[in-house]
C-alpha positions in Angstrom: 18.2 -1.5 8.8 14.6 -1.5 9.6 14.0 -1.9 13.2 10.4 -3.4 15.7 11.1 0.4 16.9 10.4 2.3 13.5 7.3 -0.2 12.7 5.6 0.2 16.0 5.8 4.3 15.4 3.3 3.8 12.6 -0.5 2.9 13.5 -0.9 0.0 10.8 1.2 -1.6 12.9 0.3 -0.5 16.5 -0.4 -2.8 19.4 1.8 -6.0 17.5 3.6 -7.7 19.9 7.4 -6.9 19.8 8.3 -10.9 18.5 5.9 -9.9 15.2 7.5 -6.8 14.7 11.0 -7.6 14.6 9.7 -10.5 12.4 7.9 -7.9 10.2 11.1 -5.5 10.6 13.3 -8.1 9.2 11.2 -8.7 6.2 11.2 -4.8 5.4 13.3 -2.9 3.3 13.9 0.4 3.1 13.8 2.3 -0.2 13.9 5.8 -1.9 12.1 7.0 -5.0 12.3 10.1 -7.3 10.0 12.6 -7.9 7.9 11.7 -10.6 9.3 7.8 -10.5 6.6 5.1 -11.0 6.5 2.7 -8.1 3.6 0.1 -10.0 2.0 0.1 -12.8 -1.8 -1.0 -13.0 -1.9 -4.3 -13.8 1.6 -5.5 -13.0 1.8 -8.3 -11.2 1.6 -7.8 -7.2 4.8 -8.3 -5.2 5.3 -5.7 -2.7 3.2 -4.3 0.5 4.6 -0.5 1.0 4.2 1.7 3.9 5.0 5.6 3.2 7.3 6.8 5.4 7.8 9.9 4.1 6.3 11.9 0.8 3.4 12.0 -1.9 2.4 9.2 -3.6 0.0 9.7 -6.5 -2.2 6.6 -7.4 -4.2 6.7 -10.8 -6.0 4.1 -12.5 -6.0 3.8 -16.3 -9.0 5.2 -18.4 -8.9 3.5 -21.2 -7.2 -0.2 -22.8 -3.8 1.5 -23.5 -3.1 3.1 -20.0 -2.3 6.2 -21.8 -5.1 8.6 -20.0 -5.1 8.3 -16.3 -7.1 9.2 -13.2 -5.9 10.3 -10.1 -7.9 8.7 -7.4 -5.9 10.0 -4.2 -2.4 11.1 -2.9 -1.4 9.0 -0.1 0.9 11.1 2.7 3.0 9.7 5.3 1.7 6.2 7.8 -0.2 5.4 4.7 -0.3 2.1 3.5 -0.1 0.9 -0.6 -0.1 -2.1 -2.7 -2.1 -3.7 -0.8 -2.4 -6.3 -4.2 0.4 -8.2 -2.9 -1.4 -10.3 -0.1 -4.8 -10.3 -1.7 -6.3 -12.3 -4.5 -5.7 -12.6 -7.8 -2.2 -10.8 -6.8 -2.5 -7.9 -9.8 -1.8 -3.9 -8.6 -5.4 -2.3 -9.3 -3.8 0.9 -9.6 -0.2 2.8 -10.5 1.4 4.4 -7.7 3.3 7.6 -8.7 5.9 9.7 -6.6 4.3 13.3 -6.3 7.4 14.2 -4.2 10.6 12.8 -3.4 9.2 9.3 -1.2 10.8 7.0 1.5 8.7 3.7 2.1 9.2 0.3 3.7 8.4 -2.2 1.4 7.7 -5.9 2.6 7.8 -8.7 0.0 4.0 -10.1 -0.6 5.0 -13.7 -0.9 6.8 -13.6 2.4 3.7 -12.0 4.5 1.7 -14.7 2.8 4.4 -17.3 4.0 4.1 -15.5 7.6 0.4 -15.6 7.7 0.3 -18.9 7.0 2.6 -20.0 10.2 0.1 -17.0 12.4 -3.2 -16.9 12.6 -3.5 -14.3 14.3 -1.2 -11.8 12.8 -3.1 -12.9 9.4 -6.1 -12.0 10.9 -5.0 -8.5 12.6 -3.1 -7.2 9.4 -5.1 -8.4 6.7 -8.2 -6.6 8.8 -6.1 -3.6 8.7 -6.0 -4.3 5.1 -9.5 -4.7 4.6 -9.9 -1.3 6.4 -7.2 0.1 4.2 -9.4 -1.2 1.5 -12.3 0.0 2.3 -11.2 3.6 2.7 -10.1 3.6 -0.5 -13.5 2.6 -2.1 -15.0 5.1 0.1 -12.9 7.8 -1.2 -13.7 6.5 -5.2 -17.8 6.3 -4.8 -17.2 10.2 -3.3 -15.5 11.1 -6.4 -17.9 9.5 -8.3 -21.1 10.3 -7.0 -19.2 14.2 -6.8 -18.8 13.9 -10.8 -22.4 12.9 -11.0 -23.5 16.0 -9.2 -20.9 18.3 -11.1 -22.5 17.5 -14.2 
């Protein structure tokens, strides 16, 4: 069972008031993955928000039409957050999210965040600028890589 304790531990959640959390902790799930099991595939429809609670998680995008030759972009490690997709327009996973290790995550159902933020404001606006900073990092980290590649050549 996912408790407002475990949540609050983690800084993508820090500072919600305990009545949020225990709403967020009732929405979570807790689940396991294999080493080398696919979480999402690129492309795939959106449904979950995860949170790693413990492992790697590889996320690649595809090079070319067929998926078959992929990237990796970054290897998330534990308090990170994933699959963002789920809460934010069109609803589609940008990227795939592989296990590097043996992973533990909490993974919170997209349509029902969406169904919370619409009953609070506020929440909406303090997680989905989380989000946006989760977001951000991540397009950070790709114009690095690319401007990097640039150079190497």
């Amino acid at each position: 069972m996912v408790t407002s304790d475990l949540l609050a531990r983690w800084p993508f959640f820090a500072g919600l008031e305990e009545r949020v959390l225990g709403t967020l902790a009732a929405l979570a799930d807790q689940r396991h993955f294999a080493e080398g099991e696919t979480i999402f595939r690129q492309g795939e429809p959106a449904t979950t928000l995860y949170l790693l609670l413990d492992g790697w998680v590889d996320l690649t995008v595809n090079c070319d039409a067929q998926g078959i030759r992929r990237e990796l972009v970054m290897t998330l490690t534990q308090g990170e957050v994933f699959g963002w997709s789920a809460v934010v327009e069109p609803y589609v996973y940008t990227a795939s999210a592989q296990c590097a290790t043996p992973v533990t995550v909490l993974a919170f159902p997209g349509a029902d965040l969406l169904t919370l933020f619409a009953t609070d404001a506020r929440l909406c606006y303090t997680l989905m600028n989380r989000i946006c900073r989760v977001i951000a990092g991540r397009l950070e980290t790709a114009r690095a890589q690319l401007v990097s590649s640039f150079i190497a050549h």
